[in-house]
C-alpha positions in Angstrom: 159.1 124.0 132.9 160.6 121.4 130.5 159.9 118.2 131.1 163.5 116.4 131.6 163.1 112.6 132.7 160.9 110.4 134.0 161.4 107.5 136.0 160.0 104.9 138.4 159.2 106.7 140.9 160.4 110.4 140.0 159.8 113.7 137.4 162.2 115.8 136.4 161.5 119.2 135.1 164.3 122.1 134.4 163.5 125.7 135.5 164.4 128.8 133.7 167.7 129.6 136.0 169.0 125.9 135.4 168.2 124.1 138.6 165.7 120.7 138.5 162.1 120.4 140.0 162.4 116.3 141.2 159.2 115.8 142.4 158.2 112.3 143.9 155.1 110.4 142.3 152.9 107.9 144.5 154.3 105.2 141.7 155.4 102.1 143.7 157.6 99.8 142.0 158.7 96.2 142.0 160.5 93.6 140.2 161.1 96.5 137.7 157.5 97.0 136.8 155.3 99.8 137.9 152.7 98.6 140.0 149.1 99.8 140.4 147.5 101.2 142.4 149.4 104.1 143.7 150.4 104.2 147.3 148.9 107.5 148.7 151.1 110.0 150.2 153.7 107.8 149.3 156.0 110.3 146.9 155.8 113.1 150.2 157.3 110.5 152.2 160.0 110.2 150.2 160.9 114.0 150.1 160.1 114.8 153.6 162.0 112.1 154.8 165.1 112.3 152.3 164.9 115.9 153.2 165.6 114.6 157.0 168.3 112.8 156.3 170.2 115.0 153.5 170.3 117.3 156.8 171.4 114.7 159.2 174.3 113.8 157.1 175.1 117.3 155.6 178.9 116.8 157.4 179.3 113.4 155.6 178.5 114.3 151.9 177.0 117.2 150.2 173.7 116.7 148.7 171.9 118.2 145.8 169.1 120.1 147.6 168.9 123.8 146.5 165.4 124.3 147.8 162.3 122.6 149.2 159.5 122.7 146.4 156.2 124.6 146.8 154.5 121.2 148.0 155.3 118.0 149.8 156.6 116.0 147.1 159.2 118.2 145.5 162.3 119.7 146.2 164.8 122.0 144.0 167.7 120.3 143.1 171.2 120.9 141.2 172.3 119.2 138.6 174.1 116.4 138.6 176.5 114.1 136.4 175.4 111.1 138.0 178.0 108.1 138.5 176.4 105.2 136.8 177.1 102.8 139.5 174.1 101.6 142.0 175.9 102.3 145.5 174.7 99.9 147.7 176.0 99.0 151.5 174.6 96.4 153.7 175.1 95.2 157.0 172.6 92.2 156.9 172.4 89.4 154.6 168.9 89.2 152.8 167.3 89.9 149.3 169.3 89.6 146.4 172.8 89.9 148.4 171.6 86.8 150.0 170.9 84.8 147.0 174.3 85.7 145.8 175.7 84.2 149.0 173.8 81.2 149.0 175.2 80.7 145.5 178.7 81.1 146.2 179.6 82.5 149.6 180.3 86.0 148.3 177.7 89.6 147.8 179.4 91.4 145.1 182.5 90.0 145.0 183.0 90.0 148.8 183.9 86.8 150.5 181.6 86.4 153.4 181.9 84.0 156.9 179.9 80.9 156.4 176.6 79.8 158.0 174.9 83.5 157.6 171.0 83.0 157.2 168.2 85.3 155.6 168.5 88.5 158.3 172.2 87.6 159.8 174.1 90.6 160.6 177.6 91.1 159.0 181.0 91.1 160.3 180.8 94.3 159.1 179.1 96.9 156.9 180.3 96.0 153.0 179.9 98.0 149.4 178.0 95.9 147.7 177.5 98.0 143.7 175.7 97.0 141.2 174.9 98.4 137.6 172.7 101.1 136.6 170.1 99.3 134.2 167.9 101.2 132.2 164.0 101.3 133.1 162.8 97.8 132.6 165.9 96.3 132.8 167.5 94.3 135.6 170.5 95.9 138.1 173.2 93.2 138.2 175.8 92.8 141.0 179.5 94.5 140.4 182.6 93.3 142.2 184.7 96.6 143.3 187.4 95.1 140.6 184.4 96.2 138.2 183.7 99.3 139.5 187.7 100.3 139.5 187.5 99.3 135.5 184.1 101.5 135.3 184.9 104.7 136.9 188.8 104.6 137.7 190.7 103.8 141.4 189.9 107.0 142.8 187.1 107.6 142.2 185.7 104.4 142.9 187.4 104.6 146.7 185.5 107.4 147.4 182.4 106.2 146.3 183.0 103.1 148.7 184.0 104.9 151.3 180.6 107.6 151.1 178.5 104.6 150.8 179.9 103.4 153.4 179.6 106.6 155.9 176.2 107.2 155.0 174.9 103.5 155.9 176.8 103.7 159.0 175.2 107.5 160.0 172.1 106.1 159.1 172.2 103.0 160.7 173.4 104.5 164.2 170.2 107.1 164.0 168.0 104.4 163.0 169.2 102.3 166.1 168.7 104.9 168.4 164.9 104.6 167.2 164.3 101.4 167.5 165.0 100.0 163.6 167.6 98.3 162.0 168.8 100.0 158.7 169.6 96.6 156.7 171.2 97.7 153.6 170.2 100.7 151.6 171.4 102.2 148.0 172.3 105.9 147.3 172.8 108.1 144.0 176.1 109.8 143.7 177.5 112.4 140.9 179.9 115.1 140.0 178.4 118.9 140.9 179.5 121.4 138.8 183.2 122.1 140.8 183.4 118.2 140.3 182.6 117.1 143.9 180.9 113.9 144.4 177.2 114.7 145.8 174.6 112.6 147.0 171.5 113.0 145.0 167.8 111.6 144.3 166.5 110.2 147.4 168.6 108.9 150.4 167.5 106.6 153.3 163.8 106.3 152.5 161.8 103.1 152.8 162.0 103.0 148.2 166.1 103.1 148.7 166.3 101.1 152.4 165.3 98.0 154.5 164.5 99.3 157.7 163.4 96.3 160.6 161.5 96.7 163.8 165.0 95.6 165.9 162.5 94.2 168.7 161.5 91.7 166.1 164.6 91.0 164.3 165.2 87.1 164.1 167.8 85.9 161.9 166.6 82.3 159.2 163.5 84.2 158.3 161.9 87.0 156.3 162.2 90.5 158.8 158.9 92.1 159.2 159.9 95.7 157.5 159.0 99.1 157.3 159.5 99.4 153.3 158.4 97.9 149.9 159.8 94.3 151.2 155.6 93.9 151.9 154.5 94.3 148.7 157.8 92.1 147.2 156.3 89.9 149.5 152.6 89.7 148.6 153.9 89.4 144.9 155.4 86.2 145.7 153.1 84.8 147.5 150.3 81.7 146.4 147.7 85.0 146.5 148.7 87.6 144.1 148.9 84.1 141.8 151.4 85.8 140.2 154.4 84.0 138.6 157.6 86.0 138.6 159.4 84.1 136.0 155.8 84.4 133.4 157.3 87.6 131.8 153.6 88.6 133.0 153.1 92.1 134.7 152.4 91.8 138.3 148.1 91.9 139.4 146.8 95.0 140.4 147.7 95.5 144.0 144.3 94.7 146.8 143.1 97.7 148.8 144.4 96.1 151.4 147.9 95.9 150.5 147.9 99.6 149.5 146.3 100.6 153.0 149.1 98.2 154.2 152.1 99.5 152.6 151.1 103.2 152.9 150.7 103.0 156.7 154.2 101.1 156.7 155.7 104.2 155.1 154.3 106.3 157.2 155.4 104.7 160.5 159.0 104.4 158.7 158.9 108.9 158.4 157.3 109.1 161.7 159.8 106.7 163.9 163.0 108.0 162.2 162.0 111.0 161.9 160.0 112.0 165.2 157.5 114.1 163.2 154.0 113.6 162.5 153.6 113.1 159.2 151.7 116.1 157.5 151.7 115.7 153.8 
């Protein structure tokens, strides 16, 4: 197969009949680097579980799944034209939408109610885009205004109110389980007819912040279920590292990978019910 893309996370390959071969790597990322070590079993929990969820919300959007691969990490896609807009919805304040906020009382253009601390839950959810940076570069918050300008009214509405659906879908399944869905970010694009379809991954603990809702306490850091524990660690006096050096990141302790792997599996196994396989 020809070799297509590669990114972060993901490889793209194109088959002889025109479909893609996306197959999930154990790459973590952060910051915008690639980290090492690789997280094991970490790329088929981001199939399996995106697989889940493309079927829970098959009545919300279509998705581009034409096939599950031959192993755990891949799945036959088709093609895209991908929007180049990051759509993100959140329905708590925390990470980079709550820096914005502290900075001037808005996430993306979106006037919020003062007082909200790190883990406050929103009024409600809100479309919070952002750019599609190239690998290496830095995603910077869009205001809807922006988005209008980028991709035209229409089209921008929809992708809003898609965003929008799938947060809420996911975040109602999520609750049901135990876990608040925070904010997460999907992938949209035009299918060959021209429908928008929801591609790449969807609701997985790369894409997500899912919380432990038995734990949730607003004015502090959420324990999570995603890659907020290795963000963490990186910040921290330990890892020594200094975000602002222009450094790369340290290589990531055994422990942290043991860490973050068994987080990602108790993310697939809560939402999903299933025992992870690989």
């Amino acid at each position: 197969m020809k070799h297509v893309h590669s990114g972060k996370v993901r490889d793209l390959y194109e088959t002889d009949d025109g479909l893609l071969l996306m197959v999930a790597s154990d790459r973590m990322s952060a910051f915008d680097y690639i980290l090492e070590p690789d997280i094991p079993d970490k790329g088929a929990v981001l199939t399996q579980m995106s697989l889940w969820w493309f079927d829970q919300l098959k009545d919300v959007v279509p998705n581009h799944v034409a096939a599950r691969g031959d192993d755990a990490r891949s799945v036959l896609c088709r093609p895209l034209k991908m929007v180049q807009v990051e759509c993100v919805a959140r329905g708590y304040l925390t990470g980079g939408g709550l820096n914005e906020y502290r900075a001037d009382g808005t996430v993306s253009g979106v006037a919020l109610p003062a007082g909200l601390e790190d883990g406050s839950r929103l009024p409600e959810p809100i479309f919070t885009p952002s750019t599609k940076a190239p690998l290496g570069q830095h995603d910077e918050p869009m205001s809807y205004e922006q988005v209008v300008a980028e991709v035209g009214a229409e089209t921008a509405e929809e992708l809003r109110r898609i965003t929008l659906a799938v947060y809420t879908r996911g975040a109602e399944i999520a609750r049901e389980r135990g876990i608040i869905l925070a904010d997460t970010k999907i992938e949209l694009g035009w299918d060959s007819d021209g429908v928008l379809t929801l591609g790449d991954e969807v609701l997985t603990p790369d894409s997500s912040r899912f919380w432990p809702a038995d734990e949730w306490k607003p004015g502090r850091s959420q324990p999570s279920f995603d890659k907020q524990f290795v963000r963490n660690w990186l910040l921290s006096p330990e890892s020594g590292w200094d975000k602002a050096s222009g450094n790369p990141p340290p290589r990531l302790p055994d422990q942290v990978v043991a860490l973050t792997r068994q987080r990602y599996l108790e993310a697939y196994e809560r939402v999903t019910g299933a025992s992870f396989s690989g």
